[in-house]
N, C-alpha and C positions, 0 to 999 in steps of 0.2 A: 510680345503680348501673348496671354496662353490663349488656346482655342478655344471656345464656349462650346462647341458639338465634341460631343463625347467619341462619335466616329473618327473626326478629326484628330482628337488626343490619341484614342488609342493606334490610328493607321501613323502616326508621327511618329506614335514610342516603339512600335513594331518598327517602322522605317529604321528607325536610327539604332535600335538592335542591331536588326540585320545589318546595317552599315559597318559596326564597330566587328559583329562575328565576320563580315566578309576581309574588311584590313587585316583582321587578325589573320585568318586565315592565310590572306593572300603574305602577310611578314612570314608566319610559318613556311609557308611554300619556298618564299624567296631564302630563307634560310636553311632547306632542305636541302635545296638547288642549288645553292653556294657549297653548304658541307659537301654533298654528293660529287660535284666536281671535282671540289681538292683532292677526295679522296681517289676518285680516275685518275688525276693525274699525278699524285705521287706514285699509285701503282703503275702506272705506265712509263712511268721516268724511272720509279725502281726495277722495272723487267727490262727496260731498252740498258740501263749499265749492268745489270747482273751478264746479260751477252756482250756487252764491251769488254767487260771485267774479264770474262771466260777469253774470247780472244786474245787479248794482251797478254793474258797468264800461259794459255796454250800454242799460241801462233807465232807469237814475234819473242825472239828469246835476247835482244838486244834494242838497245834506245834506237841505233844507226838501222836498225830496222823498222819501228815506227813512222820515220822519217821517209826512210828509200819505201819500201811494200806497205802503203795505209789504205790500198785496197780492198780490203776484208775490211776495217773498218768503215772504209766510206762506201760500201753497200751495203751497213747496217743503218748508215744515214742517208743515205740519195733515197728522195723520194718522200723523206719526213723534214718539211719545208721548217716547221715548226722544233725541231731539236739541233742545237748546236751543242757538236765534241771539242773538247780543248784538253789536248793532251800537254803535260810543262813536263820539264827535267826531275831531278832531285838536286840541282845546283840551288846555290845561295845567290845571288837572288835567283830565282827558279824562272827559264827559257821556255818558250814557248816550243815543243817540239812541232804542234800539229792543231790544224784548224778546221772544222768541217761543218757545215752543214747552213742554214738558212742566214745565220748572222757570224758568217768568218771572217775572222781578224777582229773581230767584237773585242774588246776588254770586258774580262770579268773578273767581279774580285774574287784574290787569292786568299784559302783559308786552310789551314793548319788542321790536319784530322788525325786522329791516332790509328786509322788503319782496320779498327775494329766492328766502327759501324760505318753505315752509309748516312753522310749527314745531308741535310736537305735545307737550302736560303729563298725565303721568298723577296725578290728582287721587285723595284716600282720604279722605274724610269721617270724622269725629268715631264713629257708626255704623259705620264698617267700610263704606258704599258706593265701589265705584270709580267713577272719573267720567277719560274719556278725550276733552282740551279741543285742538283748532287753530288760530289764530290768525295774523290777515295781514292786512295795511294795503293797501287796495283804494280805487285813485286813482278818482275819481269824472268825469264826461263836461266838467265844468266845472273840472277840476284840482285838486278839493279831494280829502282823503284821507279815508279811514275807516279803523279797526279795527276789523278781523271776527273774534268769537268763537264759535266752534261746539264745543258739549259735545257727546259721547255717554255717557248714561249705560249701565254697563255692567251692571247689576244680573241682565239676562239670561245674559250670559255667565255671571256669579259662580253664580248658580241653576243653570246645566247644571255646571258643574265641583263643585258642591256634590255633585248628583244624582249625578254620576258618582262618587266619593269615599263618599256612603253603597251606593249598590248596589255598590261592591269593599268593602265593609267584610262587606258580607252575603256577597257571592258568592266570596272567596277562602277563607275557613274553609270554603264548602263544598266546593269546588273541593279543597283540602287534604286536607280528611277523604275524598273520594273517589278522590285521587291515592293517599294512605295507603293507605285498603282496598285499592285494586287493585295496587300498588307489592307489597305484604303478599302479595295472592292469588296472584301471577305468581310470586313469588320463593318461595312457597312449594310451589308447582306444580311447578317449573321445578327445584326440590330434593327431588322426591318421587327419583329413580335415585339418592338417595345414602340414602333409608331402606334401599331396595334393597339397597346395599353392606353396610349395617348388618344386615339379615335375613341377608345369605349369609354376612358372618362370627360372627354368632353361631351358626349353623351348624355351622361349618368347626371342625372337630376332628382331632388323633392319627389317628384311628380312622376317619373321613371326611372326605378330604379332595376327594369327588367333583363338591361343587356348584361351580358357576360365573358370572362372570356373565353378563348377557343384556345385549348390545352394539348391537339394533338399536333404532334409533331416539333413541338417546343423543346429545347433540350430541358437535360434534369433542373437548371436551379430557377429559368426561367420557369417552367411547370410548377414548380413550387410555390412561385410566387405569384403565377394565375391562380390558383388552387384558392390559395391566401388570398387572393382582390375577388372572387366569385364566392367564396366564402362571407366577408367583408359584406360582397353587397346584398347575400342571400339575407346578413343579419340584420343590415340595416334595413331594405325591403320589409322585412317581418315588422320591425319596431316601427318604423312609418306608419304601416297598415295599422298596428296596433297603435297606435298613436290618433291616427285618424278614427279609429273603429273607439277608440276611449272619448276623444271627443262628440263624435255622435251620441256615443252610449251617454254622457256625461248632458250636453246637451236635451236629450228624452229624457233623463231622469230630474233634471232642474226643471223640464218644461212645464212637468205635471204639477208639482206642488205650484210653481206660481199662475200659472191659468186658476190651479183651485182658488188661493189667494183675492187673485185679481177678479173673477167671476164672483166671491162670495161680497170683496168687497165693492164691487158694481149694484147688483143683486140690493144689499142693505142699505146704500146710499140712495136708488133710487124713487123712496121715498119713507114717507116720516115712519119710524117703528117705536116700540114702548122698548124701554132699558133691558128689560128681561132678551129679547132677542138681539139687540147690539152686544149684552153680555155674552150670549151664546156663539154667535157671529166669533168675539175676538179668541174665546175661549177654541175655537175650531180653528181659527187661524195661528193660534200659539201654538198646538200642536201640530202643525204646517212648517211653522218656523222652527219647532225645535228638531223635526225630521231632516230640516234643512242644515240644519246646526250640526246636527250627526254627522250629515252626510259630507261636510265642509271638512269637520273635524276628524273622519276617516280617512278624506283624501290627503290630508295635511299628513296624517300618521305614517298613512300608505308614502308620499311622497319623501317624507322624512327616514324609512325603512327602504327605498329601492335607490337612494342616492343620500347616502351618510355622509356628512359633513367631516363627521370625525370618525377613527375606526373605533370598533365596538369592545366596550371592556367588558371581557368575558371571566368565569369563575367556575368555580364545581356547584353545580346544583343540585339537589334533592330533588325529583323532578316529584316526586310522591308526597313531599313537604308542600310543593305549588300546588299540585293537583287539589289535596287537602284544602286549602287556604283558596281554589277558586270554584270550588265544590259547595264551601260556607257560602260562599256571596251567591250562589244559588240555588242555595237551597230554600228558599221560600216561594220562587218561582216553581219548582220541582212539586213543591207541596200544591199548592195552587192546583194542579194538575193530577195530583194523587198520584206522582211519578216517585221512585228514589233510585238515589244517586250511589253507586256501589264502585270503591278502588281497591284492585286488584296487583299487586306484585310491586316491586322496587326496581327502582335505576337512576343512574346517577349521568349528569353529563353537561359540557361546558357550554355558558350561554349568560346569556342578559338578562336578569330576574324577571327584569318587567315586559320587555319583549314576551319571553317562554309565557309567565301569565296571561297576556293579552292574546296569544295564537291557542291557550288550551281555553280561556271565556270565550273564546269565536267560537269554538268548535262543540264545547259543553251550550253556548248558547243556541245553537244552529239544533242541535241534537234533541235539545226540552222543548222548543218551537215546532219541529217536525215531529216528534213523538209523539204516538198515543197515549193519552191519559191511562193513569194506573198501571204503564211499563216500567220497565227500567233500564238507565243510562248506566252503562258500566265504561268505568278508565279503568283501562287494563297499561300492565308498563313490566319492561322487558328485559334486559341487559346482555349486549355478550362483549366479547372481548374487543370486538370493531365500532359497535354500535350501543345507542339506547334506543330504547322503543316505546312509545304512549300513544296508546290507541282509546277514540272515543266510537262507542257502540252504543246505537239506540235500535228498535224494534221498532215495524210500523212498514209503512208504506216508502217502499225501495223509490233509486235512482233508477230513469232507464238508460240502456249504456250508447247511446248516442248523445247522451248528458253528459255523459263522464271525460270528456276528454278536455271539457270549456268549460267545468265546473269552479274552475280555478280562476276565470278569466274575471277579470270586471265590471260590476252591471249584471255580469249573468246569472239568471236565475230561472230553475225548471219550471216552476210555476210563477209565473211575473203576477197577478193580480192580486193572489194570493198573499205574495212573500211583502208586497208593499200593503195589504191591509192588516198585514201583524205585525208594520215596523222596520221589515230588514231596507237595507241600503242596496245590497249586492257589491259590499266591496269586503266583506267579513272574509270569504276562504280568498279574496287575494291579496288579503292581509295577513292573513296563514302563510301564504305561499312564498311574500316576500321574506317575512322574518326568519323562516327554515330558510331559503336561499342567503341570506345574509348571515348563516349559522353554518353556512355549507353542509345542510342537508337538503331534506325534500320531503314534502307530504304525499299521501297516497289515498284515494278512497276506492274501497267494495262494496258494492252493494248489489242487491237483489230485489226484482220488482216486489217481492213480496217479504223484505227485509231479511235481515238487517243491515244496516248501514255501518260501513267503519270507517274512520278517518286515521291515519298512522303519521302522527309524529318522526320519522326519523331522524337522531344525532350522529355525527360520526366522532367517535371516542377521538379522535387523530385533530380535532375541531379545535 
């Protein structure tokens, strides 16, 4: 069954790594250790006949002296319990002259050599002994020949590679099991900043979303990804609050029209009136309701523009075509007021006809509302190679700049008493606000206590 702790998966899979790098290892050794032998001991069995070889060719100059004087050679062997000499004739079948060393009188098989090289038989007894035999025909001072056999028995070698094969049998399970625990300890160490994560989201609520996490000392991709959840929650914190701060706001602003409502029709009910004043009565309460209706119909727009059901099919637009065309629709208001309406330059850029209209009448609206009679409202409009630009400018009595930063916000308005006895809602610039963010731009206002005011459209051409 897999392991459900991720400490556990990965102290397992480290384990069993380490497990297969330590066999490995340990096969490579044992085969090191095997080569390196052999190669000892054929160089050792070739330097103990190359001295046999010398003596026979330079000492004994007859077979009858092999036999009678084998002196010289059996002090090349006394003492090396592990090499056995076997000297034969050059008869048919081939005589045993001479026998010497740890296994004398041994048979060993006889083989045929051309004299030229030193041939070498790896021998494996019945037992399991290895036995490592060289062999070579060694002319004698009188012309006759001999075959020379020289065994090494290898039983010492086989006993170290035994040794070494049971001490890894002992020493790798330990090796294992201690790779394991520590594999295990680090990796669970090394995962303690993710209980961390776990503790601040269990935390992390509606209601608080203050904690955060703690980024020092975390390696690179963990810090990355605190960075990322303290982010997260910085953004969500914001919208909460603004969520909560909209429904308040949202809440005060329905409260007022319906107390008027409810107070006016308490007020007329509570006793008998002539028609002329019930007419007055509904007539003051339809414009209640239709302030209500706006303001229903804003937030449905506003709500419909900060979370699109579909994405937005956008085009090249005239931005100076719309201007024109939302300039008519107010220009009778304008007149009203002995105000006119002046557009200024061309630019072009991609967007939703009727969106761009509605964010340039917020803003042409907002501007004839605020303005002094007899000024005038200039749309000025821009273009460069990144951007387009439409700026609405009116004259009159400035923003102060502790206004300017929640100008944008919802419900908010610099003068509240004011802005609701000539109609506004407070959700006009952040209906602005949404629809350039839904355009992937942004709006921007300047202003000065003592005017003018500008509002900046930005498009970005790349849109």
């Amino acid at each position: 069954m897999r392991p459900t702790r991720l400490s556990m998966r990965l102290g397992l899979t480290v384990s069993i790594f380490c497990a297969l790098l330590v066999l490995i290892m340990a096969t490579l050794a044992y085969a090191t250790l095997s080569r390196q032998l052999d190669a000892r001991a054929v160089d050792a069995l070739n330097e103990k006949l190359s001295q046999i070889e010398h003596s026979l060719a330079e000492g004994l100059s007859s077979v009858a002296e092999v036999v009678l004087h084998p002196h010289n050679l059996r002090d090349q062997i006394i003492g090396h319990d592990d090499y056995t000499l076997t000297i034969l004739d050059s008869s048919s079948p081939r005589r045993q002259l001479l026998s010497l060393g740890g296994d004398e009188g041994k048979e060993l098989p006889i083989t045929e050599t051309d004299g030229r090289s030193k041939d070498f038989l790896h021998l494996t007894s019945p037992e399991g002994q290895e036995t490592l035999m060289a062999y070579r025909v060694v002319r004698l001072l009188n012309g006759q020949h001999v075959l020379v056999l020289l065994s090494l028995d290898r039983k010492s070698d086989v006993a170290l590679l035994n040794a070494y094969v049971k001490s890894s049998l002992f020493a790798v399970p330990l090796i294992l099991v201690l790779v394991g625990g520590g594999a295990w300890w680090f990796v669970h160490r090394e995962l303690k900043p993710l209980r961390a994560f776990r503790k601040v989201a269990a935390m992390v609520s509606a209601r608080d979303l203050s904690h955060r996490m703690k980024v020092d000392g975390l390696p690179d991709e963990l810090r990355d990804l605190a960075h990322a959840i303290n982010f997260m929650l910085h953004r969500l914190d914001s919208d909460v609050q603004q969520l909560a701060q909209f429904s308040d706001d949202l809440a005060h602003e329905l409260r007022s029209p319906m107390n008027n409502l409810m107070g006016k029709a308490q007020v007329t009910l509570s006793r008998e009136r002539p028609p002329s004043e019930y007419k007055q009565v509904l007539e003051s309460c339809t414009e209640e309701l239709e302030r209500l209706s706006r303001m229903v119909s804003q937030m449905l727009f506003l709500a419909s523009v900060s979370q699109p059901s579909v994405p937005l099919a956008t085009a090249s637009i005239d931005l100076r075509s719309e201007a024109e065309k939302v300039t008519e629709l107010f220009s009778h208001s304008a007149e009203d007021k002995g105000m006119s309406l002046v557009i200024r330059g061309y630019a072009h850029a991609h967007g939703e006809t009727l969106m761009i209209q509605r964010a340039i009448s917020n803003l042409l609206s907002n501007a004839i509302r605020h303005g002094p009679a007899g000024s005038t409202v200039a749309l000025e409009l821009a273009e460069s190679r990144t951007e387009a630009l439409l700026a609405v400018r009116n004259t009159g009595e400035g923003i102060a700049a502790e206004h300017l930063p929640r100008i944008f916000d919802r419900f908010y308005r610099v003068h509240p008493s004011r802005s609701r006895q000539q109609g506004g809602t407070g959700l006009g610039l952040a209906i602005v606000r949404s629809i350039m963010s839904l355009h992937e731009g942004h709006v921007t206002v300047e202003s000065e206590l003592d005017g003018p005011t500008t509002f900046k459209l930005i498009f970005p051409k790349s849109a």
